[in-house]
C-alpha positions as CSV (number, residue, x, y, z in Angstrom):
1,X,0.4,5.1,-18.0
2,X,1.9,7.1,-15.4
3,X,0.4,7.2,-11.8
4,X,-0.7,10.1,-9.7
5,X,2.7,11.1,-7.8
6,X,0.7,12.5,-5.1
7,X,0.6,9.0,-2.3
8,X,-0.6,10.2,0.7
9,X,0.6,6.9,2.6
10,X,4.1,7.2,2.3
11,X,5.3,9.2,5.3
12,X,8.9,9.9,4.2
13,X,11.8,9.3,6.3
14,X,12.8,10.8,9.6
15,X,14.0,14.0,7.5
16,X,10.9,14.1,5.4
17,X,13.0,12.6,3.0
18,X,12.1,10.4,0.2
19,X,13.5,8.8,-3.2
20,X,12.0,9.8,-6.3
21,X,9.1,7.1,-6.7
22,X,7.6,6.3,-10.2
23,X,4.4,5.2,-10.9
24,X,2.2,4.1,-13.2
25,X,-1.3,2.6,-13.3
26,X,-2.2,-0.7,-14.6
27,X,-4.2,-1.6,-18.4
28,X,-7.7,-1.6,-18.1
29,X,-7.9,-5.6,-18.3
30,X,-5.8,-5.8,-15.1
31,X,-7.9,-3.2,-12.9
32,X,-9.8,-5.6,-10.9
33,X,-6.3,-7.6,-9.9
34,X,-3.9,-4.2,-9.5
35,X,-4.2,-1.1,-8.3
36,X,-0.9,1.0,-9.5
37,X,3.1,-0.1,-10.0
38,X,5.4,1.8,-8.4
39,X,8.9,1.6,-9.3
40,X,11.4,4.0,-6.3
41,X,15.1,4.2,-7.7
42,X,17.6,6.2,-5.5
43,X,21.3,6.9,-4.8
44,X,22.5,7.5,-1.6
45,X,26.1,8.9,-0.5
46,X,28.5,6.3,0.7
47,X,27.5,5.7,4.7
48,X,23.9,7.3,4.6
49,X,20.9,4.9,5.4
50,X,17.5,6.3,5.5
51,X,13.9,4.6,6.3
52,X,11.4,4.6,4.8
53,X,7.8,4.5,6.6
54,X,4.6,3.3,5.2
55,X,1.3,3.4,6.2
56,X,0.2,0.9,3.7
57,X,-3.1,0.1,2.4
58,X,-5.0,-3.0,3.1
59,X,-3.6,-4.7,0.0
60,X,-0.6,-7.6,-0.6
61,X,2.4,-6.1,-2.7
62,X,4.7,-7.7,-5.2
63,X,8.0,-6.5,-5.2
64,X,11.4,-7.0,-7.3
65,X,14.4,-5.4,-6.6
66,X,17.8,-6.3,-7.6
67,X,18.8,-8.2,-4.1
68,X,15.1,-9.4,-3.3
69,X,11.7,-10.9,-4.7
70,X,9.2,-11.4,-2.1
71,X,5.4,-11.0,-1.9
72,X,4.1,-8.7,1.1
73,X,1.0,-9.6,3.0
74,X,-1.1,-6.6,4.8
75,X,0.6,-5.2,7.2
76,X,-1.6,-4.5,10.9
77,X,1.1,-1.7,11.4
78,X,3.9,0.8,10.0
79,X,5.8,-1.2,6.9
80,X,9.8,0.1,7.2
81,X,12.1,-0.2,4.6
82,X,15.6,0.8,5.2
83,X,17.9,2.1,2.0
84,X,21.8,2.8,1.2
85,X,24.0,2.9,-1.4
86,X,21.9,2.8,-4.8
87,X,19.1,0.6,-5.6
88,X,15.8,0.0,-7.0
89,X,12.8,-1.9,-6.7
90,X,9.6,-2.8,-8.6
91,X,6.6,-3.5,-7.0
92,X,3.1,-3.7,-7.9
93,X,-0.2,-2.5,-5.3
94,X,-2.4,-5.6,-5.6
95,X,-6.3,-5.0,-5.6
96,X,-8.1,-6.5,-2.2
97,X,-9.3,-9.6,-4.7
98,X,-5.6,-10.4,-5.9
99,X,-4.3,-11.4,-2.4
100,X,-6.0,-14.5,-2.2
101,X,-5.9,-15.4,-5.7
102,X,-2.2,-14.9,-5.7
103,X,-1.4,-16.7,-2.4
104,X,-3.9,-19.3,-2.9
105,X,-5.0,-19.0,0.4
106,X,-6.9,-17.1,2.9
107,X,-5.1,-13.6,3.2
108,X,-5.3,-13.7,6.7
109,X,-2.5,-16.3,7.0
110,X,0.0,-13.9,5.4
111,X,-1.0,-11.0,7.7
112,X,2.2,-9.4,8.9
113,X,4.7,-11.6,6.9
114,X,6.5,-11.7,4.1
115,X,6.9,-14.9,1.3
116,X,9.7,-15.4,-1.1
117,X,8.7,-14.4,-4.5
118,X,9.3,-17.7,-5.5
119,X,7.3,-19.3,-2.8
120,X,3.8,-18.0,-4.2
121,X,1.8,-20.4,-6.3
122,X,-0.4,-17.7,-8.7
123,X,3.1,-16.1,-10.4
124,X,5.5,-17.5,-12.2
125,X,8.3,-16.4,-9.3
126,X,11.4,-17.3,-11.6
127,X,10.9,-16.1,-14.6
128,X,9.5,-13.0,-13.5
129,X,12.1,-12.1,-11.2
130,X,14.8,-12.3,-13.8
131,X,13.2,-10.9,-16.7
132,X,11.7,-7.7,-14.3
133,X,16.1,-7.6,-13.4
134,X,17.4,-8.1,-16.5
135,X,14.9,-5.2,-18.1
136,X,16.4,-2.9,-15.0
137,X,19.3,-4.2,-13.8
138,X,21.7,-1.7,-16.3
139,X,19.6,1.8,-15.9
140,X,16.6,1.9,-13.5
141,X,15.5,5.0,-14.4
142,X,15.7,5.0,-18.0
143,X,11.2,5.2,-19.2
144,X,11.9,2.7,-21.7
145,X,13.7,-0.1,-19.3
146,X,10.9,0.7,-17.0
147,X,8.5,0.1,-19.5
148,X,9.5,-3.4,-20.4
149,X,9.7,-4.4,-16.7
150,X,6.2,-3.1,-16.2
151,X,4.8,-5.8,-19.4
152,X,6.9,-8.2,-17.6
153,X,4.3,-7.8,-14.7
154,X,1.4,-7.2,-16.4
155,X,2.1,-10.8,-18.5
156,X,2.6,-12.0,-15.0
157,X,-0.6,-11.0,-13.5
158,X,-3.0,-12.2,-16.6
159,X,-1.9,-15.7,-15.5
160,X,-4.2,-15.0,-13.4
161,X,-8.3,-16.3,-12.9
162,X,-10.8,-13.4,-13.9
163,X,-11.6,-12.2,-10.4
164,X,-14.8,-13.9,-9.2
165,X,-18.3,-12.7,-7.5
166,X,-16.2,-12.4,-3.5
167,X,-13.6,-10.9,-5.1
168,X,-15.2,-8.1,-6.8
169,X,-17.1,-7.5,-3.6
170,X,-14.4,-7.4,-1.5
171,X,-13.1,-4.5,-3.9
172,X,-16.0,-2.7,-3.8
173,X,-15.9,-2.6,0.1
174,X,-12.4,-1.3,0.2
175,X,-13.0,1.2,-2.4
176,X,-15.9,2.3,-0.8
177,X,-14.4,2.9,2.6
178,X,-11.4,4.4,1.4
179,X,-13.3,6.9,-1.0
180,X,-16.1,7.8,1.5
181,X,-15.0,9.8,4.4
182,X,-18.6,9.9,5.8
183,X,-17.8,5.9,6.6
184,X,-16.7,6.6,10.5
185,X,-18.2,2.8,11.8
186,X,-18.2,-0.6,10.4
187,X,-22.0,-0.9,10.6
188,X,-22.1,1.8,8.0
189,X,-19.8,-0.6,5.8
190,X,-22.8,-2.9,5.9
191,X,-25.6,-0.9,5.3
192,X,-23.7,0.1,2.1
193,X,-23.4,-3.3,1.0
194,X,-26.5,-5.0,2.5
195,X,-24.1,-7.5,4.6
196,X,-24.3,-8.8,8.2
197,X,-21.2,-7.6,10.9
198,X,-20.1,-11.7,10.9
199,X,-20.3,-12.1,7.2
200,X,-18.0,-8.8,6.5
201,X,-15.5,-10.2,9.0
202,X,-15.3,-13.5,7.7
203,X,-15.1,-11.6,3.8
204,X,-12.4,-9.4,4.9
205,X,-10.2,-12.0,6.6
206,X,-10.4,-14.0,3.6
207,X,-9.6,-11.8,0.9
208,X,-8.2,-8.8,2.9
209,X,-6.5,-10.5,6.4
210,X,-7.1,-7.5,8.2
211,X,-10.7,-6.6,9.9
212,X,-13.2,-4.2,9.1
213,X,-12.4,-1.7,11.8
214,X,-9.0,-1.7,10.6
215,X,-9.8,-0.7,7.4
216,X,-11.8,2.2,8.7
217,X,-8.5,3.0,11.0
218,X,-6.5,3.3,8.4
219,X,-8.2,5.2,6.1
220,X,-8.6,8.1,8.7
221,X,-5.0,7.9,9.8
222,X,-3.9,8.2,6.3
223,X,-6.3,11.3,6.2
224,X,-4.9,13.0,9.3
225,X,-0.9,12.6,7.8
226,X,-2.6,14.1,4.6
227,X,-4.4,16.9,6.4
228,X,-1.1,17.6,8.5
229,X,1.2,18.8,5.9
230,X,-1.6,21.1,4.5
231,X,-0.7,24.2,3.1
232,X,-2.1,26.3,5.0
233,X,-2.0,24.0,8.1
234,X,-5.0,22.6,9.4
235,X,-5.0,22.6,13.1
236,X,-4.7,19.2,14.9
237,X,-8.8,19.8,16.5
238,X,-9.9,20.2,13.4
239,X,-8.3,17.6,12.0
240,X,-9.6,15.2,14.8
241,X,-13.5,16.6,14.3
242,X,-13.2,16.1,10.4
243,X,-12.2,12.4,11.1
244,X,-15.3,12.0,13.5
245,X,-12.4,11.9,16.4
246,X,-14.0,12.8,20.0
247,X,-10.7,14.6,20.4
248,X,-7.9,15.5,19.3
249,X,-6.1,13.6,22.3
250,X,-7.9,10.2,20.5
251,X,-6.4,11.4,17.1
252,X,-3.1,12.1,18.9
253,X,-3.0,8.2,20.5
254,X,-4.2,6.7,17.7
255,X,-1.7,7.7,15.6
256,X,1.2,7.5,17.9
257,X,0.2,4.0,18.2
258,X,0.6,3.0,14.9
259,X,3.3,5.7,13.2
260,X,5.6,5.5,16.2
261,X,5.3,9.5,16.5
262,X,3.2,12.0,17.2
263,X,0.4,14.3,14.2
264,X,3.1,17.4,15.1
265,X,6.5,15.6,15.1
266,X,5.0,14.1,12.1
267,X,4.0,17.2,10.7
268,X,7.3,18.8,11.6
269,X,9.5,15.8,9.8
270,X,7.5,16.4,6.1
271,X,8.2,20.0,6.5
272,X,12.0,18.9,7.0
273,X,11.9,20.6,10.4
């Protein structure tokens, strides 16, 4: 089933540029192990590279393209990806419970690196890497092609264990501070879920290799870049208060520090100013 197009995340190139992106959400029976596919195809003129910038959720990816196969741990910071010529890839959002299932390991030890496809235990690396190329490998964009490489995944991924007690908690946590933007401190976090500071830490480093602070971060910073390219605009102050910022100036650092630029040059590149 095709995917919301809207990804607030994805903060486009330095133009505000950014390849078409297809995507789709997972069966039913796979919800608790993935959260959407995405499948970008593009075509660039000869000599024009472009990057792309994410600021990616607290999850571990799966991605196939037609020169790599790797699996993606969370990322503490900006994931870049730079593009030329024409291309695809295929990837797949993993829910927080996947990582660990996948890996076969503690999330945490994956944090900020990248693994060989064919390095990760759960999946069945070689064979999914060439039947996902050989369904796309003539015509990326054609529905049907991408259809068969998206049942190439989903076979891949009910390899997998049903997702056990930790694993549907850790879900709910992310869920819940990503869908509640009254959730402005960890200690809310655990209130919500009737756990102790120590024990969410240890949880989220587990099955999520980033900690809970982070994940409250993120979710505001990806709410300020959707707030920015508001039509109409919303001014940077505002945006700050709405976030439970003390100022704008905190907004502004925080921001820089992880994007590499600031809310209005930000705001500026996804208007293609």
């Amino acid at each position: 089933m095709r995917a919301d197009d809207v990804e607030r995340a994805h903060l486009r190139d330095a133009r505000g540029w950014s390849p078409p992106v297809h995507r789709f959400a997972p069966p039913a029976d796979l919800a608790g192990v993935a959260r959407r596919y995405w499948l970008p195809v593009w075509s660039l003129p000869a000599g024009e590279v472009t990057v792309q910038r994410v600021l990616r959720y607290p999850v571990c990816l799966v991605v196939v393209a037609a020169d790599y196969a790797r699996f993606y741990g969370p990322a503490t910071g900006l994931s870049e990806q730079e593009l030329s010529g024409s291309g695809w890839a295929c990837g797949v959002m993993l829910q927080p419970a996947a990582g660990a299932m996948v890996l076969g390991d503690a999330v945490s030890t994956v944090t900020d690196r990248v693994v060989p496809l064919e390095d990760v235990p759960g999946l069945p690396g070689g064979s999914l890497v060439a039947a996902v190329r050989a369904a796309l490998v003539d015509d990326p964009a054609d529905a049907g092609r991408q259809e068969r490489a998206l049942a190439v995944m989903d076979d891949a991924l009910r390899v997998l264990p049903p997702v056990d007690e930790e694993g549907r908690l850790v879900n709910a946590v992310v869920e819940h501070v990503e869908s509640d933007p009254t959730v402005l401190r960890v200690g809310q976090v655990c209130e919500a879920f009737g756990i102790g500071e120590r024990a969410l830490q240890r949880l989220t480093a587990r099955r999520v290799g980033l900690n809970p602070k982070w994940l409250v971060q993120r979710r505001r910073l990806q709410e300020a870049a959707e707030r920015l390219v508001a039509d109409p605009p919303v001014p940077l102050a505002q945006v700050a208060a709405d976030l439970g910022y003390a100022d704008q100036a905190h907004l502004t650092r925080d921001f820089h520090a992880v994007t590499g630029v600031t809310p209005a040059r930000y705001a500026t590149q996804r208007r293609g100013g």
